[in-house]
C-alpha positions, 0 to 999 in steps of 0.5 A, spaced: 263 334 331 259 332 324 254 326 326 253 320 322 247 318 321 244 310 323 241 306 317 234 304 318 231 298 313 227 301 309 221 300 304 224 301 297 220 306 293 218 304 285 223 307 279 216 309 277 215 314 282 223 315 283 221 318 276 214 321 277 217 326 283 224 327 279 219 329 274 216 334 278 221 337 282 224 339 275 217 342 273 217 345 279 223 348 279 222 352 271 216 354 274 217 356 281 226 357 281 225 362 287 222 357 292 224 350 289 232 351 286 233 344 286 232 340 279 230 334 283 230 331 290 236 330 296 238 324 295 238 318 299 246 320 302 244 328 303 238 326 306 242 322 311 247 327 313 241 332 314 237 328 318 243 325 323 241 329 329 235 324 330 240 318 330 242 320 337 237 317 341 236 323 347 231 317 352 226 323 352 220 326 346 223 330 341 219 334 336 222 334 330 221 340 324 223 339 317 222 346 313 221 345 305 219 338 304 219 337 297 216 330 295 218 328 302 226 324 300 228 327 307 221 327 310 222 318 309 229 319 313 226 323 318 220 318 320 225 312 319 229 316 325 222 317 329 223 315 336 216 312 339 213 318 342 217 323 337 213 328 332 215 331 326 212 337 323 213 338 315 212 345 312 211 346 305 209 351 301 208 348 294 201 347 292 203 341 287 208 337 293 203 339 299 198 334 295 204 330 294 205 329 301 198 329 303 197 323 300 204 319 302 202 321 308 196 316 308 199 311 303 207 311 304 209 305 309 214 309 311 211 316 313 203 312 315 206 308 320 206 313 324 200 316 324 198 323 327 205 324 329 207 326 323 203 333 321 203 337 315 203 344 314 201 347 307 204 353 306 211 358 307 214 358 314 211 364 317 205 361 318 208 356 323 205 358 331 211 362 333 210 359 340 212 351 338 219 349 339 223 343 336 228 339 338 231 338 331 230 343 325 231 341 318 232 346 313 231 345 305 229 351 303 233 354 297 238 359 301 242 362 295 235 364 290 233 367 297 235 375 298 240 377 304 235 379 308 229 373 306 235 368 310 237 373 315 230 372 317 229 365 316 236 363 320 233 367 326 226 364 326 230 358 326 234 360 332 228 362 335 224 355 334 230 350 337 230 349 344 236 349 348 241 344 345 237 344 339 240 343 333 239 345 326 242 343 320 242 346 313 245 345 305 247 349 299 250 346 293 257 346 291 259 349 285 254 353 284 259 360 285 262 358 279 256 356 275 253 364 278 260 368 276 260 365 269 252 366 267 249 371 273 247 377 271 251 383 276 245 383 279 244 377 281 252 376 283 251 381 288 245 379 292 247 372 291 255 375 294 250 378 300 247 371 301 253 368 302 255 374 307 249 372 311 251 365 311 258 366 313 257 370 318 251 365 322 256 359 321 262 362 324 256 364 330 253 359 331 255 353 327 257 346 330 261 343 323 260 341 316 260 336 311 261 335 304 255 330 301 259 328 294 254 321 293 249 327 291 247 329 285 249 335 285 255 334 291 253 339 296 255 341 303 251 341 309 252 345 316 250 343 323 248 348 328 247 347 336 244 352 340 247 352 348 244 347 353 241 352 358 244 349 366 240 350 371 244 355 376 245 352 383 240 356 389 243 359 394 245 355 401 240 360 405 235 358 400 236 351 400 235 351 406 229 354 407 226 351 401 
């Protein structure tokens, strides 16, 4: 089952800065396509379905990761879905976001009103302490410019980060098996063909559904994950009694 997320009133953003972050997103992804692979942020209808685990109140603390943070399109969602005594923890690599973020976290209502609750972590994922562990998981990172191995890692990282019951989500464009076909190089069609085989395989594993986001701009398909909740075994009588 695909969760549908609960809208939050919310503070509009200038079509100044909407622009401004365009803007860079695009100059990023010139730059640096390897870790970008996007021409401008998630939208507000991807950011929505990514962030739809947070919609459904658990009555306890929840930690909450986001991993490629970008100029923090998600992160708003995020915060807006941000129980009272929840955390979320935001990873970005890019030097020119984590400024970015840096500063909204001091100056955005959305993301400031929440205070230390909200952390930023400058750098790759692998810098995370590999000791924390998240009720939700909310992957942002470009997949198909990665290598197979590089998601194999990534995936079970991710894995190894949730807690009982957690739940990861995750997405990649549509379309863009065509777009390779006809323009990449046979190179690039095999490590990309590898990535898919990667992804393919850790859905049918582990993965809980899937929705199309056709709102967005690209359209794009996110992927739900849960890991099992983990009961507690019953103690035998004699140690009951004993106990």
């Amino acid at each position: 089952m695909v969760l549908s997320p609960t809208r939050t009133p919310s503070v509009r953003r200038t079509p100044a800065r909407r622009l401004a972050d365009r803007r860079l997103f695009l100059a990023e992804m010139l730059r640096t396509f390897h870790t970008t692979g996007a021409v401008t942020p998630s939208g507000r209808h991807l950011a929505d379905a990514l962030a739809a685990p947070l919609a459904q109140r658990t009555g306890r603390p929840r930690t909450v990761l986001e991993v490629g943070a970008g100029t923090g399109a998600v992160s708003r969602v995020l915060a807006d879905l941000l129980g009272p005594e929840d955390t979320l923890d935001l990873v970005e690599a890019n030097p020119r976001f984590t400024r970015l973020l840096a500063a909204d976290l001091r100056d955005d209502p959305r993301l400031a009103a929440h205070g230390d609750r909200i952390s930023l972590i400058a750098g790759p994922v692998e810098q995370l302490d590999p000791r924390a562990r998240y009720d939700v998981i909310v992957s942002g990172l470009p997949f198909a410019n990665f290598r197979p191995d590089e998601v194999s890692e990534l995936l079970g990282r991710y894995l190894a980060a949730l807690r009982p019951g957690g739940h990861l989500t995750y997405f990649g464009y549509r379309g863009t098996a065509r777009l390779r076909a006809l323009l990449g190089t046979s190179r690039s069609l095999a490590r990309h063909g590898g990535v898919t085989h990667v992804l393919d395989t850790f859905q049918q594993t582990h993965g809980a559904g899937c929705r199309t986001v056709w709102g967005n701009v690209p359209p794009a398909r996110v992927w739900h994950v849960r890991t099992p909740v983990v009961t507690p075994r019953p103690l035998p009588r004699e140690t009951a009694r004993t106990g």
